[in-house]
C-alpha positions in Angstrom: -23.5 -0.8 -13.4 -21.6 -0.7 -16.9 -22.2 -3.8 -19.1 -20.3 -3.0 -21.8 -17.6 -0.2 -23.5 -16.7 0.8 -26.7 -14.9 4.1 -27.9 -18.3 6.2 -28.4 -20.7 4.6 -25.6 -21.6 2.7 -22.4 -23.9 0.7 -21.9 -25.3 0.1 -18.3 -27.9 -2.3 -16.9 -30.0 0.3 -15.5 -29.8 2.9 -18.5 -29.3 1.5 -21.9 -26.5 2.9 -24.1 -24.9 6.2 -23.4 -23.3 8.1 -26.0 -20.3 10.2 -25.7 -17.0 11.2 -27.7 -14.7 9.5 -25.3 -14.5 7.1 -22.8 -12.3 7.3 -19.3 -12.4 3.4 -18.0 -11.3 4.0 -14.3 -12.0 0.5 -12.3 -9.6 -2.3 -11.4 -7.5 -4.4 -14.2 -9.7 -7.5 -13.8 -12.9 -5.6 -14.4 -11.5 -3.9 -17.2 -10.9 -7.0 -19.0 -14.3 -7.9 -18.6 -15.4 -4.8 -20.0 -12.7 -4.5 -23.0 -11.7 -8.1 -24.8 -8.2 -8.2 -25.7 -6.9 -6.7 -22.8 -4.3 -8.2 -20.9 -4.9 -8.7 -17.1 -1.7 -7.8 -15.0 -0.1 -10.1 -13.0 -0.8 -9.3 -9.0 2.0 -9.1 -6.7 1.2 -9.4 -2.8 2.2 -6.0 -0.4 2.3 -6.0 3.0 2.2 -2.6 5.1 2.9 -3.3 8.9 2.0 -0.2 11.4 3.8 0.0 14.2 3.6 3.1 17.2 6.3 3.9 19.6 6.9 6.9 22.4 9.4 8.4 20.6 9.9 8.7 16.4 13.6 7.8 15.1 15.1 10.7 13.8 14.9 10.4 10.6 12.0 13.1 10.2 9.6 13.2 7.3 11.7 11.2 5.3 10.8 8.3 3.4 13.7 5.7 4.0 14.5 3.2 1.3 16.5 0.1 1.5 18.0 0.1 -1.8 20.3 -3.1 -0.3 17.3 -5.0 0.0 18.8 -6.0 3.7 15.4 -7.5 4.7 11.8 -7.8 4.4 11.0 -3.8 4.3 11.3 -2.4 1.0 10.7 1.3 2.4 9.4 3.4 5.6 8.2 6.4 6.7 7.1 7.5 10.0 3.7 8.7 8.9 3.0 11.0 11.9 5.6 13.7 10.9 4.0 13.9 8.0 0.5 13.7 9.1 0.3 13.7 13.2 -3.8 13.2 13.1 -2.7 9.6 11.7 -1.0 8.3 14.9 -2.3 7.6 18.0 -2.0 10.5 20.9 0.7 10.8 22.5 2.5 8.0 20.0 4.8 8.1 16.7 3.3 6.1 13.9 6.1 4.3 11.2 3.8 2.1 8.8 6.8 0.1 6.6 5.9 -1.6 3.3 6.8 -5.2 2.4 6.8 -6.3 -1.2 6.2 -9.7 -2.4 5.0 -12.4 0.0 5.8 -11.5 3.6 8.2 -13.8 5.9 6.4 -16.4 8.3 7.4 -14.2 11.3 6.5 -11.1 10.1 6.6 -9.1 12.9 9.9 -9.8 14.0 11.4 -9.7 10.8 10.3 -6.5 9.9 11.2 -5.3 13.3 14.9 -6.3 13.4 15.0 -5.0 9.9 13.8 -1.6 10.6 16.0 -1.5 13.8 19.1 -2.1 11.2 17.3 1.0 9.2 16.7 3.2 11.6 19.6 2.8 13.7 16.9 2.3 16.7 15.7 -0.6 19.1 12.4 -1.8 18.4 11.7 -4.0 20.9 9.2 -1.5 22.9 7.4 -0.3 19.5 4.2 -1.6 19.4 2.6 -3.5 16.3 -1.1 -1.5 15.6 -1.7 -3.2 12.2 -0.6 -5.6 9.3 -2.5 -5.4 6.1 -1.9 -7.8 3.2 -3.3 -7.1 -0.4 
């Protein structure tokens, strides 16, 4: 566990001081403020993915799909199994759709009518598999 940086050494709890010529800080923005005073933490701004799977993938192929109109809660899509089919369930399409900012009350349903605008496809029969919020 590092304690403490500087430009020439690290210090860790379980080894003392390491010296070096250069140091690569690779950790999350919070704990790099801990580690090096001064710095200025990021705000965070909540995403939501939402994974749905349906029998058959719109048409859109391997193509990421942006809504530069901002028409709805989706900022972009993809349907991830043309890219990767190991990623879907058998048999099933996987499109995983990424909201920014904090999500609608009714997620789901938002997401869905907005995606059926996208797509140019009902989404009534596509089943939701996950939402993750970070």
């Amino acid at each position: 566990r590092v304690t403490s940086v500087a430009t020439t050494s690290v210090t860790t709890a379980e080894h003392g001081e390491i010296r070096c010529r250069a140091v690569l800080l690779a950790t999350d923005a919070r704990t790099a403020a801990e580690l090096l005073p001064g710095l200025r933490v990021p705000d965070f701004h909540p995403v939501t993915v939402v994974h749905h799977t349906t029998d058959e993938p719109p048409t859109t192929g391997a193509s990421l799909l942006l809504d530069a109109d901002r028409g709805g809660p989706v900022a972009h899509t993809a349907v991830i199994s043309q890219v990767d089919p190991s990623r879907a369930p058998a048999g099933r399409a996987l499109v995983s759709s990424t909201v920014l900012g904090t999500p609608p009350p009714d997620i789901d349903t938002a997401v869905r009518m907005h995606l059926a605008r996208l797509y140019g496809t009902s989404t009534a029969r596509w089943e939701t598999l996950a939402v993750h919020h970070t």
